[in-house]
C-alpha positions in Angstrom: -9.5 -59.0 -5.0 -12.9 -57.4 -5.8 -12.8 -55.1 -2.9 -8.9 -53.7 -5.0 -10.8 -53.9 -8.5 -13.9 -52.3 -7.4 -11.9 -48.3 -6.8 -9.4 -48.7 -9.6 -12.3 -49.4 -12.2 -14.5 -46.5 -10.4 -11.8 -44.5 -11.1 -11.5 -45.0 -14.8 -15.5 -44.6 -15.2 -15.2 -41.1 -14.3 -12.4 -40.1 -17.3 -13.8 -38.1 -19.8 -11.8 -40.1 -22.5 -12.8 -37.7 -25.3 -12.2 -34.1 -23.2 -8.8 -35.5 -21.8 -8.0 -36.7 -25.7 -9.3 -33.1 -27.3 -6.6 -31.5 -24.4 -3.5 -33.8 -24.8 -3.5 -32.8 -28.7 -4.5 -29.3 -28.1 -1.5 -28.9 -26.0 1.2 -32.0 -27.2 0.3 -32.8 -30.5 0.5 -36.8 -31.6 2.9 -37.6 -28.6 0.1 -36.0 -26.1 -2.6 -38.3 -28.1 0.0 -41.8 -27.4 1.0 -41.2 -24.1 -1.6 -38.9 -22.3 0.1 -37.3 -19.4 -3.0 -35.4 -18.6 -6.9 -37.4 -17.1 -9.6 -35.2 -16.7 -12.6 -36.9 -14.8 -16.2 -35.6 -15.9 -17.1 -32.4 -14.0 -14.2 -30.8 -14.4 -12.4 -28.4 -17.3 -8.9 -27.6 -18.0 -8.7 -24.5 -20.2 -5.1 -23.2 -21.3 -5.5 -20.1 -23.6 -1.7 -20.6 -25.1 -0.6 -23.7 -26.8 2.5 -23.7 -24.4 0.1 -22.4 -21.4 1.0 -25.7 -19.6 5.0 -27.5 -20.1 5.9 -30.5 -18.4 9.9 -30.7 -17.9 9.4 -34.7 -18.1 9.3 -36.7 -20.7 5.9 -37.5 -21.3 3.9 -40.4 -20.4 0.3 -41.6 -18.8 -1.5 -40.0 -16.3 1.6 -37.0 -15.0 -1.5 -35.0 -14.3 -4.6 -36.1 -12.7 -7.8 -33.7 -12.5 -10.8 -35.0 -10.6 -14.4 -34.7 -10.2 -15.2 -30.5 -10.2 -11.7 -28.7 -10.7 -11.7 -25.5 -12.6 -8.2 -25.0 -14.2 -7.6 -21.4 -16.6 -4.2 -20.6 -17.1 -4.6 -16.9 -19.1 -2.6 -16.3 -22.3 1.0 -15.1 -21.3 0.3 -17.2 -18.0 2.4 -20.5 -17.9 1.4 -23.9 -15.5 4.8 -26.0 -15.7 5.2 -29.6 -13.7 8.6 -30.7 -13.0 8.0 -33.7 -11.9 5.8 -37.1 -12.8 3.2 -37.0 -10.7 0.3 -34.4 -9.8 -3.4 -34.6 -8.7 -6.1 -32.3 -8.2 -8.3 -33.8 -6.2 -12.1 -32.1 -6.3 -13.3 -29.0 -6.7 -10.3 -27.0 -6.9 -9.9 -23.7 -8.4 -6.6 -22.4 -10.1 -6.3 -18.7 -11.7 -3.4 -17.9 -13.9 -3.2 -14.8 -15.1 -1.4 -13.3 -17.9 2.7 -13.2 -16.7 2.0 -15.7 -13.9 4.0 -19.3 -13.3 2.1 -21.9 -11.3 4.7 -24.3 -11.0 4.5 -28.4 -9.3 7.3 -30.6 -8.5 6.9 -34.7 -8.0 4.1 -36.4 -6.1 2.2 -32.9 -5.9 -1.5 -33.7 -4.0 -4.1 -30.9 -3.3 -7.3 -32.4 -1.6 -10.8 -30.2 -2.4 -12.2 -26.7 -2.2 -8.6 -24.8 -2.3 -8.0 -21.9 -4.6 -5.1 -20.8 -6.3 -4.8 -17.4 -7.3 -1.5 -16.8 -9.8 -0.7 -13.1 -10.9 2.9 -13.7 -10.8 4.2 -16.8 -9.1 3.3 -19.9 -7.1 6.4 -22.5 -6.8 5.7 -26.2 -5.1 8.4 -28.0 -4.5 8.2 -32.0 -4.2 6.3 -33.7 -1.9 3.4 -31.3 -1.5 0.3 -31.9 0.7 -2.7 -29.5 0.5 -5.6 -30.1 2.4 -9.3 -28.8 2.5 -10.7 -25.3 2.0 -7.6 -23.2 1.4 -6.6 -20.1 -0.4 -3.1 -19.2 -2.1 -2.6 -15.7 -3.4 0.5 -13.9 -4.9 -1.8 -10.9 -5.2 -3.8 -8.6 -3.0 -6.1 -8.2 -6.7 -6.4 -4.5 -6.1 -3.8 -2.2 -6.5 -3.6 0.4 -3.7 -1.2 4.0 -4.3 0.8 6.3 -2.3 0.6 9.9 -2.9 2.6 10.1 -5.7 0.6 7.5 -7.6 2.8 4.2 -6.9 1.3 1.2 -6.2 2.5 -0.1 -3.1 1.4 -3.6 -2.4 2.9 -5.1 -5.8 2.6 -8.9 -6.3 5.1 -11.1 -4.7 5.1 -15.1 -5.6 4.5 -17.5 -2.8 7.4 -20.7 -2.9 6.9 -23.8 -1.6 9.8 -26.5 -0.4 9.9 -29.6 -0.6 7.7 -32.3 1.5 4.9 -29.4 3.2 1.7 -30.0 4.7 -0.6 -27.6 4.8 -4.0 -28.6 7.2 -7.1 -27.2 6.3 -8.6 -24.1 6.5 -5.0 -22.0 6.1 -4.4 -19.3 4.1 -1.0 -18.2 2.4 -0.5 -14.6 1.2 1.5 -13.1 -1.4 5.4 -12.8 -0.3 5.4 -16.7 1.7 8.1 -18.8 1.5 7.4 -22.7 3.2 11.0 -24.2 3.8 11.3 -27.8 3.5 9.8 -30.9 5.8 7.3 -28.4 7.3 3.9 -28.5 8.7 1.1 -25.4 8.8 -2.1 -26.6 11.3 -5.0 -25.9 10.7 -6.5 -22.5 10.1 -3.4 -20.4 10.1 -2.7 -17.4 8.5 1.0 -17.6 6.6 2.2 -14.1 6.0 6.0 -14.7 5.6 9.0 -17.0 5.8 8.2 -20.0 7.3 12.0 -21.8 7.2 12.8 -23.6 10.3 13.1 -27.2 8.3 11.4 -30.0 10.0 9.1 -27.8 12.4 5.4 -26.8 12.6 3.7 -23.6 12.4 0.6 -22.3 13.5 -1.8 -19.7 14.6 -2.6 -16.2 12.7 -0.2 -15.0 11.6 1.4 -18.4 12.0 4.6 -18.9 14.3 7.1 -21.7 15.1 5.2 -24.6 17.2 7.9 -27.2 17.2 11.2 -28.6 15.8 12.5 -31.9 14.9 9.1 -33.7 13.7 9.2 -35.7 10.4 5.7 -36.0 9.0 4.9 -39.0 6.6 1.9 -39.3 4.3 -0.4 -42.4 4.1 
């Protein structure tokens, strides 16, 4: 019994009670302060320029949003992070970037482990059932706009969708312009650069390609 109590109550040490309370008003008002639907551990900070910078489709209630130990969330004004489903968790030391006309949006049961970055200009889409390992980057945006001769920029950004149940293994990057079909798996240090759709398969390599079919994958 101790050895269950002992990570539970570790757990609920680390909330900053007072940061997560100033943020659940900020945003929701008296129904964010009674129900709570987003925890923010010490370390970490959660800052949403617009009032309705962050929606949850939902109804509210405790804990729909987790952010651990050392994430750094900014979603710009004009820039929008919307959850659709019940359940998300940032796990340590995650960065997100919204920008001003960007949608970083999270279905159900959404889990990203530690040191990944997320870079929104205009649109990052996870379905449900989202695994995201260590040490990556996701980008709709090359940042830096580059022109043709006549002055038109020619690498606009492109949003990057996720389907549902993906796991992406560490080390992987995902460029502007992706789309991750459903019940699909990227190895380890890959490089995605476009549609990924064969359902139930792995990818890898750089730029990744279609490993094998007919796998199911299951998270512990």
């Amino acid at each position: 019994m101790q050895k269950l109590c002992f990570p539970f109550l570790m757990e609920i040490v680390r909330i900053n009670f007072i940061y997560s309370i100033i943020i659940n008003c900020r945003h929701f008002g008296i129904d964010g302060l009674l129900k709570m639907p987003i925890i923010i551990q010490y370390g970490s900070s959660f800052r949403c320029k617009s009032k309705n910078g962050i929606a949850f489709l939902k109804p509210l209630k405790m804990n729909m949003l987790t952010i651990k130990y050392g994430n750094r969330i900014k979603v710009d004004k004009g820039g929008r992070m919307i959850l659709t489903g019940d359940k998300a968790c940032f796990n340590k030391k995650n960065s997100v970037m919204v920008s001003s006309g960007g949608i970083f949006e999270i279905g159900n049961n959404f889990w990203v482990n530690a040191f990944t970055e997320f870079y929104c200009r205009k649109g990052l889409k996870f379905g449900d059932d989202v695994l995201i390992g260590f040490h990556i980057i996701i980008m709709d945006t090359d940042y830096h706009p580059i022109f043709n001769e006549q002055n038109e920029i020619i690498n606009p950004n492109r949003e990057v969708v996720f389907g549902n149940k993906v796991w992406i293994g560490s080390n992987v990057t995902i460029l502007k312009g992706s789309h991750i079909g459903n019940n699909i798996v990227v190895g380890a240090g890959s490089v995605v650069t476009g549609n990924l759709l064969e359902e139930n398969s792995i990818y890898f390599g750089n730029p990744a390609r279609y490993v094998k079919n007919n796998i199911i994958w299951e998270r512990n």
